[in-house]
DRENGU-190735 format. One record per atom (N, C-alpha, C): residue in one letter; residue number from 1; x, y, z. Coordinates in Angstrom, 2 decimals, decimal comma. Layout:
<'A' NUM <X Y Z>>
...
This chain:
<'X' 1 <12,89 -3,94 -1,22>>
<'X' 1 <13,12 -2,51 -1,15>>
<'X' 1 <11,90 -1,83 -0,52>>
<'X' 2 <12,36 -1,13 0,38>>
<'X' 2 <11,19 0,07 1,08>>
<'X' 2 <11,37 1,66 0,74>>
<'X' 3 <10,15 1,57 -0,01>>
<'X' 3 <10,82 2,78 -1,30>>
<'X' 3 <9,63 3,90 -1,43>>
<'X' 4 <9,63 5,25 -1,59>>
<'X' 4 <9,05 6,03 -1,92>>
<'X' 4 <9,75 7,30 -2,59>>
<'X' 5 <8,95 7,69 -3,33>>
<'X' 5 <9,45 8,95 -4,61>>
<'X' 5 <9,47 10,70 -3,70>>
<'X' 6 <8,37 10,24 -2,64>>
<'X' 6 <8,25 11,82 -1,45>>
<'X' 6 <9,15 11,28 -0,47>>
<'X' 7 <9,60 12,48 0,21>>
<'X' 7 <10,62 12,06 1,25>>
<'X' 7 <9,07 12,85 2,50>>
<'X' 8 <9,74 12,11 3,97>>
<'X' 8 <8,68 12,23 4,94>>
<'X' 8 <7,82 11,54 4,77>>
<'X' 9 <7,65 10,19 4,27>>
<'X' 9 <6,41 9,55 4,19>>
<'X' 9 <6,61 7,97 5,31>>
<'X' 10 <7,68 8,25 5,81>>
<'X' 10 <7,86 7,25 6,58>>
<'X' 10 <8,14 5,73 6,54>>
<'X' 11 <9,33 5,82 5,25>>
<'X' 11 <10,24 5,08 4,94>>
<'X' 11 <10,92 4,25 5,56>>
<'X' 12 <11,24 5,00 6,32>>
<'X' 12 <13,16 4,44 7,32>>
<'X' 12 <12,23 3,86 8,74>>
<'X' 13 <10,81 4,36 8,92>>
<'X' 13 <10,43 4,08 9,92>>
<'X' 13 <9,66 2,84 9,48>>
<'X' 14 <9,00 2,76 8,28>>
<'X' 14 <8,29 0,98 8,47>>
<'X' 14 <9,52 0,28 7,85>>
<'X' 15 <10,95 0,46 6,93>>
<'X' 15 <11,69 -0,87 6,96>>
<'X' 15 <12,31 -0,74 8,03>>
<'X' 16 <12,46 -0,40 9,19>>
<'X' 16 <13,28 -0,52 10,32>>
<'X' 16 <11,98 -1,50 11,42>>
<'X' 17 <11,18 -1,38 11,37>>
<'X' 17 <9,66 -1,98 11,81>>
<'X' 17 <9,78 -3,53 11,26>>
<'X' 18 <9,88 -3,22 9,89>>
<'X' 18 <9,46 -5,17 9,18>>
<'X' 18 <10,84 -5,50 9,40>>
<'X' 19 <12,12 -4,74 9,38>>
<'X' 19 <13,16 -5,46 9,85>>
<'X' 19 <13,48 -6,25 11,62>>
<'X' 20 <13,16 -5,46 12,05>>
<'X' 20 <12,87 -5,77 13,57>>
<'X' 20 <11,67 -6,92 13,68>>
<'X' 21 <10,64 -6,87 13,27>>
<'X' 21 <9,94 -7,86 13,07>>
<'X' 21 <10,22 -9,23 12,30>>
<'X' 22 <10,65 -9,29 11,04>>
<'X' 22 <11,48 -10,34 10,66>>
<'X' 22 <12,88 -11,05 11,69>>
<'X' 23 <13,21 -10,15 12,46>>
<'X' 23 <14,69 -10,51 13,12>>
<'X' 23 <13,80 -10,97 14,54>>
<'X' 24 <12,36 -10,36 14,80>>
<'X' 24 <12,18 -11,80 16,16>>
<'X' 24 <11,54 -12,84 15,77>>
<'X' 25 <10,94 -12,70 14,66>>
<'X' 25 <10,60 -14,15 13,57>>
<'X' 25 <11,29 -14,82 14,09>>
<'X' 26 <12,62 -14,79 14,37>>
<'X' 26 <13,68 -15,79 13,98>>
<'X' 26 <14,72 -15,60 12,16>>
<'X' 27 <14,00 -14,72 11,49>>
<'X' 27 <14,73 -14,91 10,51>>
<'X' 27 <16,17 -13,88 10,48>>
<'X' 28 <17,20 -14,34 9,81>>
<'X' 28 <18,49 -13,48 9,90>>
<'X' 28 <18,23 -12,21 9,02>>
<'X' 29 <18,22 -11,12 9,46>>
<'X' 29 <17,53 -10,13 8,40>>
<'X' 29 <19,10 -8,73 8,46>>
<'X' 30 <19,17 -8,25 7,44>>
<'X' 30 <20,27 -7,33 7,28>>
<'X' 30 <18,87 -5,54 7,35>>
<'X' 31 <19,60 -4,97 7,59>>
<'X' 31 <18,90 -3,49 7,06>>
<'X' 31 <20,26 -2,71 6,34>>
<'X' 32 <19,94 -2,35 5,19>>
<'X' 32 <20,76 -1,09 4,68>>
<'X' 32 <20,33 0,02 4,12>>
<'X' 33 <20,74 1,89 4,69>>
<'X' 33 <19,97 2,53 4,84>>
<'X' 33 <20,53 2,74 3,48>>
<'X' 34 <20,09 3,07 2,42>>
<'X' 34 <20,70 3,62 0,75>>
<'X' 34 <20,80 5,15 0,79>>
<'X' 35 <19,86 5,69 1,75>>
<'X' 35 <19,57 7,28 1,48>>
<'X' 35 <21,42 7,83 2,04>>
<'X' 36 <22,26 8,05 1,02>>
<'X' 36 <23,34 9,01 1,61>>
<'X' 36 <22,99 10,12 2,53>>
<'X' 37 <22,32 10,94 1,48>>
<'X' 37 <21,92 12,17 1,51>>
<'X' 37 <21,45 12,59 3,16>>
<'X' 38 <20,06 11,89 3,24>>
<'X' 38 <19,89 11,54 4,36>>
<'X' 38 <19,40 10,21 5,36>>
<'X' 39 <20,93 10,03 5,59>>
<'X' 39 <20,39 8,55 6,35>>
<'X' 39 <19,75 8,97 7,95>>
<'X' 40 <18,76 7,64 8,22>>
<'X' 40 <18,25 7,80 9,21>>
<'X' 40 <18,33 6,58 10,19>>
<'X' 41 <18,82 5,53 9,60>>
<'X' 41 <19,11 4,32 10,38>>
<'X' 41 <20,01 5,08 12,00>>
<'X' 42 <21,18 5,56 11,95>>
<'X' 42 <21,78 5,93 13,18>>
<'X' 42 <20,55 6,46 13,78>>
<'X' 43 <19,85 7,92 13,96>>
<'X' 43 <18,93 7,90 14,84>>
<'X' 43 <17,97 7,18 15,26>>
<'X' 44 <17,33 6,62 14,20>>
<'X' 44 <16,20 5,47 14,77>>
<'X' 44 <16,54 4,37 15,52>>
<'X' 45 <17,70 3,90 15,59>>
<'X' 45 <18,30 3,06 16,07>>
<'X' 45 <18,95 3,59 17,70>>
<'X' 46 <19,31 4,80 17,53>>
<'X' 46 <19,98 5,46 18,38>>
<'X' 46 <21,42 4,91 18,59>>
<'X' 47 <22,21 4,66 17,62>>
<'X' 47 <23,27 4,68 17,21>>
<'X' 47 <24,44 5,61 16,71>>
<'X' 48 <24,35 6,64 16,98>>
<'X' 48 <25,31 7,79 16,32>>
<'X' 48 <26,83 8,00 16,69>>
<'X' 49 <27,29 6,81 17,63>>
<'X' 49 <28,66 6,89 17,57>>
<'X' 49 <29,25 5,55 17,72>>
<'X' 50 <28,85 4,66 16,62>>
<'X' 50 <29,57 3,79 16,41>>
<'X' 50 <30,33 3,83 15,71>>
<'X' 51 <31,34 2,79 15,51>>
<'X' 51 <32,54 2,56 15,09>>
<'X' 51 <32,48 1,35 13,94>>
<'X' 52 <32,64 2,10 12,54>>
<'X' 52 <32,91 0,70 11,76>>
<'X' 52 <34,01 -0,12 11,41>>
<'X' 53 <33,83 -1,25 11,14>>
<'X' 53 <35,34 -1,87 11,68>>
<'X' 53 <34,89 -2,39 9,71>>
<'X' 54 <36,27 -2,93 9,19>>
<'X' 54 <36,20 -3,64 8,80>>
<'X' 54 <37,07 -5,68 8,56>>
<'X' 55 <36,85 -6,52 7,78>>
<'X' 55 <37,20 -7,78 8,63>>
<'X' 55 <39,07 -7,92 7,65>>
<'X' 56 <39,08 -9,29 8,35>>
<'X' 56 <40,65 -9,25 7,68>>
<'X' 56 <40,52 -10,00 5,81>>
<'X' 57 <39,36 -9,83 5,52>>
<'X' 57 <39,09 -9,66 3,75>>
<'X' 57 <38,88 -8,27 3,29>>
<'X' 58 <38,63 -7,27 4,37>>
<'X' 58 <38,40 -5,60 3,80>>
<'X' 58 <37,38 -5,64 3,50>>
<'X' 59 <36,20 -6,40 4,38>>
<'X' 59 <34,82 -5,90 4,11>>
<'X' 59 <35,03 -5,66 4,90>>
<'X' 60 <33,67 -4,64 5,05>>
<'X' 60 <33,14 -3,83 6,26>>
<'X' 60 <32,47 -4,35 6,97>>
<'X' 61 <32,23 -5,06 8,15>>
<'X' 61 <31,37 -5,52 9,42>>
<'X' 61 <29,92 -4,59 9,32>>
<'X' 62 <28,71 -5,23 9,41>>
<'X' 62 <27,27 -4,19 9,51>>
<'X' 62 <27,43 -4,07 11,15>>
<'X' 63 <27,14 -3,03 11,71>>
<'X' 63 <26,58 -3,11 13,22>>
<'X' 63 <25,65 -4,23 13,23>>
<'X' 64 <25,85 -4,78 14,18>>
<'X' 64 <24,95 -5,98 14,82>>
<'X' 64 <24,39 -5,84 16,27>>
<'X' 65 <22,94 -5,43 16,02>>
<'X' 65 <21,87 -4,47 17,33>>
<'X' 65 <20,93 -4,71 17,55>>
<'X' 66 <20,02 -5,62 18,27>>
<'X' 66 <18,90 -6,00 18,85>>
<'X' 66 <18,80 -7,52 17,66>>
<'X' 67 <20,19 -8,06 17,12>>
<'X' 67 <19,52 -9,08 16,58>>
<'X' 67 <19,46 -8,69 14,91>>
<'X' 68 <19,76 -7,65 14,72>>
<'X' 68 <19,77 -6,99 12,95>>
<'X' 68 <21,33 -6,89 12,76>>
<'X' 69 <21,53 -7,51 11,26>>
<'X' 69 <22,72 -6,66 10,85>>
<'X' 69 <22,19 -5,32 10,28>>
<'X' 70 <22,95 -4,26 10,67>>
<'X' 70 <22,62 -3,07 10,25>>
<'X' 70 <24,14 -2,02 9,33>>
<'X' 71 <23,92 -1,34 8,47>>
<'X' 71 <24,82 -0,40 7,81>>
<'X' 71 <24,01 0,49 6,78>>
<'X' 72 <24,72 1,51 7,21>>
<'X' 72 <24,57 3,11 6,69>>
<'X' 72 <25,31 3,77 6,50>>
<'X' 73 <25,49 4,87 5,48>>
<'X' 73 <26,45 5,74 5,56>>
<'X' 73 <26,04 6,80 6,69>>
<'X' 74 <25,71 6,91 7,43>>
<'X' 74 <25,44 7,57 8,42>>
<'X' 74 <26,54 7,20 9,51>>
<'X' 75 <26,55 5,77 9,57>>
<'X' 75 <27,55 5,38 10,68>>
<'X' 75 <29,04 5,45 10,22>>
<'X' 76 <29,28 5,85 8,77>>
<'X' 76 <30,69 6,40 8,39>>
<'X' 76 <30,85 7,72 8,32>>
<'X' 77 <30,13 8,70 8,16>>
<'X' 77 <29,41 9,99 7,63>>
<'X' 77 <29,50 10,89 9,35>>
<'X' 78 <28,86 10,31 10,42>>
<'X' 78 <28,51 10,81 11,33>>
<'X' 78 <27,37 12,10 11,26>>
<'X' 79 <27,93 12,94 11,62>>
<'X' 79 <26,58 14,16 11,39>>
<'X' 79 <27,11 15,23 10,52>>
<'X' 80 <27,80 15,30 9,44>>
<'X' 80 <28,76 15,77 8,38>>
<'X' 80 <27,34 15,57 7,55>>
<'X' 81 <27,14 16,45 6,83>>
<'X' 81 <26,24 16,33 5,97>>
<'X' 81 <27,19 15,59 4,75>>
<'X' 82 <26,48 14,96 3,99>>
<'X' 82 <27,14 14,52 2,67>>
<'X' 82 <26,91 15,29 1,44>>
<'X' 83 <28,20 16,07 0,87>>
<'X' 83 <28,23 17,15 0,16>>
<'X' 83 <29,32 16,21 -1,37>>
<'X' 84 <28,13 15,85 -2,43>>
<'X' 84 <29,28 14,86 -3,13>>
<'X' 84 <28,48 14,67 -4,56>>
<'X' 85 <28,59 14,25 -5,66>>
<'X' 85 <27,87 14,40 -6,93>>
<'X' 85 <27,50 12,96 -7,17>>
<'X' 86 <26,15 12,83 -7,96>>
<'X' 86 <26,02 11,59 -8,96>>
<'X' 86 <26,71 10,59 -8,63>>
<'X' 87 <27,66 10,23 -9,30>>
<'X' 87 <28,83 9,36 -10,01>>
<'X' 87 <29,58 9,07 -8,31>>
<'X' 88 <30,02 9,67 -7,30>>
<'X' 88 <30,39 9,38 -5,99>>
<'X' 88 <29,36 8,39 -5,14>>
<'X' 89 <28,20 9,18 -4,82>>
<'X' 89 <27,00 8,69 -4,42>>
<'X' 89 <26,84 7,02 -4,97>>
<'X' 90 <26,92 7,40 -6,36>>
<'X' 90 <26,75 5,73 -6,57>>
<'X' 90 <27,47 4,92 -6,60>>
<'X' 91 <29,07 5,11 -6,48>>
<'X' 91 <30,09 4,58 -5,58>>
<'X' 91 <29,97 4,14 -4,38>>
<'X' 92 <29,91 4,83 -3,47>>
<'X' 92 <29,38 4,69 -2,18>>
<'X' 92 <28,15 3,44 -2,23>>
<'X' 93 <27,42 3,65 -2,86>>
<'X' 93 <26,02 2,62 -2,50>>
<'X' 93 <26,32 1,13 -2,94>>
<'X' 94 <27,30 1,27 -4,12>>
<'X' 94 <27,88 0,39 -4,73>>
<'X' 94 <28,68 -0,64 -3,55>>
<'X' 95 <29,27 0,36 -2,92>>
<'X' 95 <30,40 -0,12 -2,26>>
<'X' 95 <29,63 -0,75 -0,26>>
<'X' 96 <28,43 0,34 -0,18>>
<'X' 96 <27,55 -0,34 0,75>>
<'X' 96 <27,54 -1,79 0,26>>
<'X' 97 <26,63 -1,98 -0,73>>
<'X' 97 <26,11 -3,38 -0,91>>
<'X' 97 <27,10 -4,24 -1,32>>
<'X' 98 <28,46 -4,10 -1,80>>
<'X' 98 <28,84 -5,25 -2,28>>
<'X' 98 <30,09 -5,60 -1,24>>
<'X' 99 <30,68 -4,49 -0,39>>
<'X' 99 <31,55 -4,43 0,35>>
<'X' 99 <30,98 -4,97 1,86>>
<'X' 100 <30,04 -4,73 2,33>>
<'X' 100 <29,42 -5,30 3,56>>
<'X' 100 <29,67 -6,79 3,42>>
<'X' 101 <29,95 -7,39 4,67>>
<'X' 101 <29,78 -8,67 4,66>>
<'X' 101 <28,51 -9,03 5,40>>
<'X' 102 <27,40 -9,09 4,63>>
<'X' 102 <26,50 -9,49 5,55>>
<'X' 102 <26,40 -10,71 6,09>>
<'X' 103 <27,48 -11,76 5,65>>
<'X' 103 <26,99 -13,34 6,08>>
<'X' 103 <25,87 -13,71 5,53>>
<'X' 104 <25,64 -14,68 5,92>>
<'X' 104 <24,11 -15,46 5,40>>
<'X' 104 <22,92 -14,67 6,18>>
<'X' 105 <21,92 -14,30 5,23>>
<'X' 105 <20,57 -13,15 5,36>>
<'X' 105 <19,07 -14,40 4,77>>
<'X' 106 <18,63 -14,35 5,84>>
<'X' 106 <17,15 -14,43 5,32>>
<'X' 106 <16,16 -13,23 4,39>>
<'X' 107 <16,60 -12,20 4,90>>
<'X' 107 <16,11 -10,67 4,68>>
<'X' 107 <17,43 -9,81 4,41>>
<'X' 108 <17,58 -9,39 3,10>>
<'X' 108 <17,85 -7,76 3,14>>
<'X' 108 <17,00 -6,90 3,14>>
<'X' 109 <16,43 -5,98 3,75>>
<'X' 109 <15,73 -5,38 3,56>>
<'X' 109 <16,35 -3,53 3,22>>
<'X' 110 <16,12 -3,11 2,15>>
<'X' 110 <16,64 -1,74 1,91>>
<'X' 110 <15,52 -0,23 1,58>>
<'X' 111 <16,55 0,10 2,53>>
<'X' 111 <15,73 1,31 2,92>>
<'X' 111 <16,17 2,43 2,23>>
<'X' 112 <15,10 3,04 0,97>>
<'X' 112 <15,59 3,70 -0,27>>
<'X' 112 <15,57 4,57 0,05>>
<'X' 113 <16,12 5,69 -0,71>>
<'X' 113 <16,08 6,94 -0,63>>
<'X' 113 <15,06 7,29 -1,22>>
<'X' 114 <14,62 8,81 -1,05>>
<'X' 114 <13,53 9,34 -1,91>>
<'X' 114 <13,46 9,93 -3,30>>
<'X' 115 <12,42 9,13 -4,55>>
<'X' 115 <13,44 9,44 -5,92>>
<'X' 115 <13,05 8,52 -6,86>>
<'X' 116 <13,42 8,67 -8,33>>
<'X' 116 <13,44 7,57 -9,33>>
<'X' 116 <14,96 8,21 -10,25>>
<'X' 117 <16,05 8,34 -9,06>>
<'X' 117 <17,41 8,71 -10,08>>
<'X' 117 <18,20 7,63 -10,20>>
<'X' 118 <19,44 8,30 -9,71>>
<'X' 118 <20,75 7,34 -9,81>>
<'X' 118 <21,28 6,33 -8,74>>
<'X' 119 <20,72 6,49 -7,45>>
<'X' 119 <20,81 5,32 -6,52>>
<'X' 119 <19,95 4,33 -6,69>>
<'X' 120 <18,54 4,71 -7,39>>
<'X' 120 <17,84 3,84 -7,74>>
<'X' 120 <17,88 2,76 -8,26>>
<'X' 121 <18,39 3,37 -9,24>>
<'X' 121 <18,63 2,88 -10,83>>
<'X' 121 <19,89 2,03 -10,56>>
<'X' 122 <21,11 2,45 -10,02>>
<'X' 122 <21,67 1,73 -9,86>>
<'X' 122 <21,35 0,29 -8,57>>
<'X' 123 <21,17 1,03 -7,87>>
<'X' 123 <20,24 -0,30 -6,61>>
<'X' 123 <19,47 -1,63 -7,84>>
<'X' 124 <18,63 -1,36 -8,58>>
<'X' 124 <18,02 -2,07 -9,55>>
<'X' 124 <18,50 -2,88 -10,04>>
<'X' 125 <19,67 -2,21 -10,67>>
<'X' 125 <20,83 -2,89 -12,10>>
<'X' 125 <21,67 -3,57 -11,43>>
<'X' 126 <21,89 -3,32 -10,32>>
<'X' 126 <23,28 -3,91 -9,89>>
<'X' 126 <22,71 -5,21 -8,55>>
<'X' 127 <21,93 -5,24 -8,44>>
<'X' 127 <21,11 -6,53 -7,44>>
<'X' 127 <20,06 -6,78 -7,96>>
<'X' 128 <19,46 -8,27 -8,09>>
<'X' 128 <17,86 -8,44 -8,36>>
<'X' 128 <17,22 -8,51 -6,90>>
<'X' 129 <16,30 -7,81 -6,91>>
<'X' 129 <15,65 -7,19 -6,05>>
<'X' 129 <14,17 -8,16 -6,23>>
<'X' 130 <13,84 -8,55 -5,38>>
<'X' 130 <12,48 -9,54 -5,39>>
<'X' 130 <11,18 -8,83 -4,97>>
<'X' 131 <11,39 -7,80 -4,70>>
<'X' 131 <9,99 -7,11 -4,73>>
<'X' 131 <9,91 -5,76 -3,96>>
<'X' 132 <9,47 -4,93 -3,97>>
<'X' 132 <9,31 -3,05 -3,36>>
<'X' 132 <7,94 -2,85 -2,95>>
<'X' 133 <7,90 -2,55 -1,41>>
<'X' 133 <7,13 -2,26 -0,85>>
<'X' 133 <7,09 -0,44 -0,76>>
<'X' 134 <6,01 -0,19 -0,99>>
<'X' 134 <5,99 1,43 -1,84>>
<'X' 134 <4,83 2,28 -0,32>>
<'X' 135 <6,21 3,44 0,17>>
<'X' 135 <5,15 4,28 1,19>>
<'X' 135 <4,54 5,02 0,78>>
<'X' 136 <3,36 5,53 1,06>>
<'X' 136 <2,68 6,96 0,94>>
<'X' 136 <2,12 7,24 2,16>>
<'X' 137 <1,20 8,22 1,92>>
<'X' 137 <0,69 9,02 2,60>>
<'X' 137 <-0,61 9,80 2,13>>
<'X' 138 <-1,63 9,86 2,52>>
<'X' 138 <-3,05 10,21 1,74>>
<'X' 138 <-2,78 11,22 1,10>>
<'X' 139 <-1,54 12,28 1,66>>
<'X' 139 <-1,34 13,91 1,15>>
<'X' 139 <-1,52 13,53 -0,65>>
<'X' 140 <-2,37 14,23 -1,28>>
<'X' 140 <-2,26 14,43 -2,94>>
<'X' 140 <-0,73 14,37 -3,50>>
<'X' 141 <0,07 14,80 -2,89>>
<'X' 141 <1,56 14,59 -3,56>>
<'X' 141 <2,09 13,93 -3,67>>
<'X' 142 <2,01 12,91 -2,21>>
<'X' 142 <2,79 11,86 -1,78>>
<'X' 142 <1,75 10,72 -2,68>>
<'X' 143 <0,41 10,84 -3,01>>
<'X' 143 <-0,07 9,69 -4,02>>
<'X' 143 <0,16 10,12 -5,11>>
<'X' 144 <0,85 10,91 -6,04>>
<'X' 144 <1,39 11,41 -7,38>>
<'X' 144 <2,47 11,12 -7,41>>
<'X' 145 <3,72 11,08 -6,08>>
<'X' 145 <5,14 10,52 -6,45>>
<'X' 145 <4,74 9,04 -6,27>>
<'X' 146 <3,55 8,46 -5,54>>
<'X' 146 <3,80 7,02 -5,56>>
<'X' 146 <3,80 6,39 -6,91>>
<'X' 147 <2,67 6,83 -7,88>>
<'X' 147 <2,87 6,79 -8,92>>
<'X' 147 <3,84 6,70 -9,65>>
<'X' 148 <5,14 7,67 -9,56>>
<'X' 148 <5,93 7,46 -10,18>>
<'X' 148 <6,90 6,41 -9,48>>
<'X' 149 <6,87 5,84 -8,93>>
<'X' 149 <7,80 5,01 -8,27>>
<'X' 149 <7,19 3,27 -8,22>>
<'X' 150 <5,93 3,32 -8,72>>
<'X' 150 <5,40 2,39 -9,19>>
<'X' 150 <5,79 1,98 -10,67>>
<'X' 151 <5,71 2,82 -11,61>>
<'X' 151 <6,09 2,94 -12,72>>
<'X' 151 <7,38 2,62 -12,65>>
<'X' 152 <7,82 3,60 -12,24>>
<'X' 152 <9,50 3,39 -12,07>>
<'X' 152 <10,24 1,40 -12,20>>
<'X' 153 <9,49 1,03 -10,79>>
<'X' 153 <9,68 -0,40 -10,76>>
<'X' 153 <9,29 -0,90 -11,71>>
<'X' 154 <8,26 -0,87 -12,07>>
<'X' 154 <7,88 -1,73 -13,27>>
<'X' 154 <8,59 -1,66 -14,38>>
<'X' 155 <9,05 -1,07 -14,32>>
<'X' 155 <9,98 -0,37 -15,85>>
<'X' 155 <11,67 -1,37 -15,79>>
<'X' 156 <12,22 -1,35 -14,49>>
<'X' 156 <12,94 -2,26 -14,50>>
<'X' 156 <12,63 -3,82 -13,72>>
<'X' 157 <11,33 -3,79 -13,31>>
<'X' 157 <10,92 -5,41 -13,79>>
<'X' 157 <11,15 -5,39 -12,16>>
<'X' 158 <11,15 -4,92 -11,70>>
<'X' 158 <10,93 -5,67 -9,98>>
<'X' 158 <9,84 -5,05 -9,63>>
<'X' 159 <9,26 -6,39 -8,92>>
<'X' 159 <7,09 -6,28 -8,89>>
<'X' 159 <7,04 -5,50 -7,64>>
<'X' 160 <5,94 -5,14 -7,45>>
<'X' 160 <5,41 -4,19 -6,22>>
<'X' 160 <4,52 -5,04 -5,37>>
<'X' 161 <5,37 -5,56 -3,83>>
<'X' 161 <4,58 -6,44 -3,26>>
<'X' 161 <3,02 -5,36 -2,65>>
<'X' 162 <3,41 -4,30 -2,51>>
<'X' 162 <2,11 -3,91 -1,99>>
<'X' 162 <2,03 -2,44 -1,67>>
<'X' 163 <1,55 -1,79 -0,89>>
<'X' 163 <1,50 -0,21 -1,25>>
<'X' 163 <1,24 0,00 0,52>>
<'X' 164 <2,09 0,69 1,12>>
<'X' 164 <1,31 0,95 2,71>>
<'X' 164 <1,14 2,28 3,03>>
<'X' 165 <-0,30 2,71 3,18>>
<'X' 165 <-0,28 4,28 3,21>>
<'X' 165 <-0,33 4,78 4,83>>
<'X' 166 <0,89 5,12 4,84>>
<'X' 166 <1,04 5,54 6,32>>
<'X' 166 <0,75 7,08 7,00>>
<'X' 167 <0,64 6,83 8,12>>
<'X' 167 <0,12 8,48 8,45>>
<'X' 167 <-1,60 8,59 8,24>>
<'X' 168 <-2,50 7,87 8,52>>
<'X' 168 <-3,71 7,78 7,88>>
<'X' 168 <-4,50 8,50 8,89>>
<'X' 169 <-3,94 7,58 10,12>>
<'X' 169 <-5,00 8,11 11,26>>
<'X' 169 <-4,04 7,69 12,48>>
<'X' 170 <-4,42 8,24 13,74>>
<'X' 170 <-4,15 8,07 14,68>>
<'X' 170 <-4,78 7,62 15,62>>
<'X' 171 <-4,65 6,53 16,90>>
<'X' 171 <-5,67 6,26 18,05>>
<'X' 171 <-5,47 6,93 19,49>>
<'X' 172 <-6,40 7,53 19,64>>
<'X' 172 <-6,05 8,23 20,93>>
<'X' 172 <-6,03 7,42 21,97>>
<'X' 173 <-4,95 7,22 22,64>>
<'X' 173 <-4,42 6,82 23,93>>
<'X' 173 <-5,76 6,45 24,69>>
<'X' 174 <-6,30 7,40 24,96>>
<'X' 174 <-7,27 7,16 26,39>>
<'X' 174 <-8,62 6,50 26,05>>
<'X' 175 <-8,84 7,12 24,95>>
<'X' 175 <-10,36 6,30 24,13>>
<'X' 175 <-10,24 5,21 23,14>>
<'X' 176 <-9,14 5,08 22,67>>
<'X' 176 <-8,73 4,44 21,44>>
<'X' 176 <-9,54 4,60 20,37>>
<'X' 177 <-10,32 5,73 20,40>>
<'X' 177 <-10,94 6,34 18,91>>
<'X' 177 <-9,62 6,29 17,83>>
<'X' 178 <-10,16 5,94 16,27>>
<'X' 178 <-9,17 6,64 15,27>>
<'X' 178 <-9,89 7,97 14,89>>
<'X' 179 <-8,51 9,07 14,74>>
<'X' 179 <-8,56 10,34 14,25>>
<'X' 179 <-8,18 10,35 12,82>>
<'X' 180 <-8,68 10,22 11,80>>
<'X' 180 <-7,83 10,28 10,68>>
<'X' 180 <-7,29 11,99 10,35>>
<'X' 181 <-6,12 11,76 9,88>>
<'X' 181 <-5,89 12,73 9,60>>
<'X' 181 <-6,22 13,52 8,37>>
């Protein structure tokens, strides 16, 4: 899981990174975006008008794109905001992960929403999850929700492979100085 408690900390952008990187490894790697609310897999990908099919068992096919299986509610959703409660939401996520046919995966890699609620919680309970890679960002807030999303994991027992604080600094193009921010 690629997970943070602040939203904007650049989530969707490093598991879409270690997914792409695992998939020229050579390893078979899935991405699934969890955030309903707001998924970001279709733009980063630049995917926004695909078509999901599903197979003749009534799973759903992931897009398959540079070598990733990929699925989101974004690519069912389109640009419709998702307007829906609790108890739906975790239907839906339910029905992401167990309804996809991903085939055989070296990597799932899942790309969380921002939070310690009910997609979480259910993401947790309902898959064992082998470890959560946790984003931040130096901002004071974004290291106070990491906190809680550290906790969070620990609480239902899936370990924290490591912590990546993104957004730190920048290298300028022409000098390759870092600017931290």
């Amino acid at each position: 899981a690629i997970s943070s408690c602040k939203g904007g900390v650049g989530k969707s952008t490093v598991a879409c990174a270690l997914a792409f990187e695992l998939g020229q490894r050579g390893f078979k790697t899935g991405l699934l975006d969890a955030d309903i609310y707001g998924p970001s897999l279709p733009s980063l990908f630049q995917l926004q008008s695909v078509q999901v099919q599903t197979n003749e068992f009534k799973m759903i096919s992931p897009i398959e794109h540079k070598g990733l299986k990929l699925m989101s509610f974004g690519f069912l959703l389109g640009d419709a905001p998702a307007v829906m409660r609790g108890p739906i939401v975790t239907r839906y996520i339910q029905q992401l992960l167990f309804q996809t046919d991903w085939g055989e995966l070296d990597y799932l890699i899942l790309d969380m929403p921002p939070g310690t609620g009910d997609v979480q919680l259910t993401i947790t309970q309902s898959i064992k999850l082998t470890g959560a890679v946790i984003i931040t960002t130096h901002h004071s807030l974004s290291l106070v929700d990491t906190a809680r999303g550290i906790l969070m994991f620990e609480k239902v027992k899936v370990p924290i492979l490591g912590v990546i604080e993104n957004m730190a600094y920048f290298l300028a193009p022409d000098t390759k100085k870092k600017y931290y921010i």
